[in-house]
C-alpha positions in Angstrom: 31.0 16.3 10.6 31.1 14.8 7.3 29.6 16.1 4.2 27.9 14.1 1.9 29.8 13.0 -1.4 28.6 13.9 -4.6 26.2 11.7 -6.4 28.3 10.7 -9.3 28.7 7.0 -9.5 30.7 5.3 -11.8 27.8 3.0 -14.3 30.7 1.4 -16.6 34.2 1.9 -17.9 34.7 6.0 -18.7 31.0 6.7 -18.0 29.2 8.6 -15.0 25.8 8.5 -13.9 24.3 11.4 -12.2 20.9 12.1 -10.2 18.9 13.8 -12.1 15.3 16.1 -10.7 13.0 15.0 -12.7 10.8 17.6 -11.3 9.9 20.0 -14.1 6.9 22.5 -12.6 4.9 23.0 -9.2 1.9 24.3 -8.8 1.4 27.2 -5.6 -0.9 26.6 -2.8 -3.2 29.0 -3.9 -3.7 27.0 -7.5 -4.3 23.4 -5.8 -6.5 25.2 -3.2 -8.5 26.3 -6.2 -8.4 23.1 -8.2 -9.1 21.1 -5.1 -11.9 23.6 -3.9 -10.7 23.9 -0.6 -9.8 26.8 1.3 -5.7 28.7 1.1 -5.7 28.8 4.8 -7.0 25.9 5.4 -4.5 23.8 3.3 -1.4 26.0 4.4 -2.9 24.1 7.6 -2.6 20.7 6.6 0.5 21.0 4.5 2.6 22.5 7.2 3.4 19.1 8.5 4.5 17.8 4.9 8.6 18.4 4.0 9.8 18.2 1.3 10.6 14.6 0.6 7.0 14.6 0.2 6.4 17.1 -2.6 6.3 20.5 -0.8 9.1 23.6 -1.4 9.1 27.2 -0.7 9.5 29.7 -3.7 11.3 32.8 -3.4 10.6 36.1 -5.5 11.7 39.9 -5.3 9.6 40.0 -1.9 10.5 38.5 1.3 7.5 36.3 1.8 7.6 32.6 0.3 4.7 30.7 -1.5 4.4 27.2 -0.9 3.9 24.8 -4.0 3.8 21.5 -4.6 5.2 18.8 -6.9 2.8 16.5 -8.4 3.8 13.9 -5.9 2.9 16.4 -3.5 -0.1 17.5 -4.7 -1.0 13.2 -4.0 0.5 13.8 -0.3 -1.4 16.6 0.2 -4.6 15.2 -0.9 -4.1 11.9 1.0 -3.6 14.7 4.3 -6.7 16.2 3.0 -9.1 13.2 3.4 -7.1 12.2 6.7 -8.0 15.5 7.9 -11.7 15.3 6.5 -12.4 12.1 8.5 -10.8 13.5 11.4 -11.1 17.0 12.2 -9.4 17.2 15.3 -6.2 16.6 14.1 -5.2 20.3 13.8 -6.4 21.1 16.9 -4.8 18.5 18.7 -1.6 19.5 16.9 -2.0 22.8 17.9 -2.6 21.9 21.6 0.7 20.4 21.3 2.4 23.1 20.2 
């Protein structure tokens, strides 16, 4: 198995360039629940096929349990899900059947 190399490329003579997350905040499920109107349960629903390329992480505390948030991208991912899911409302139970 091979590890990935570090993502420090060389961008001219004696310099480096390095990725940089440009993600600065995230907002938990229960806020974009309440600023989208829709239910906590509901959207932990939805979300749980997102990862995170698309926007979604887990945050840790003190306590054991995690709290999903979302970036701002993901906050767009999970809205598009939303109205995918509002036009067809089988899709979690057929997802469910399947599990």
């Amino acid at each position: 198995m091979e590890l990935a190399g570090p993502i420090i490329t060389p961008s001219s003579p004696g310099g480096l360039m390095m990725h940089v997350n440009k993600v600065h905040s995230v907002k938990t499920i229960d806020c974009v629940a309440r600023e989208l109107g829709e239910s906590v349960d509901w959207l932990h629903d939805v979300a749980d096929e997102m990862d995170t390329e698309d926007g979604v992480i887990w945050v840790y505390g003190d306590s054991d349990n995690g709290v999903m948030a979302f970036t701002n991208f993901g906050i767009e991912t999970l809205t598009d899900l939303i109205e995918m899911h509002k036009q067809d409302p089988t899709i979690l139970q057929r997802r469910n059947d399947q599990a």
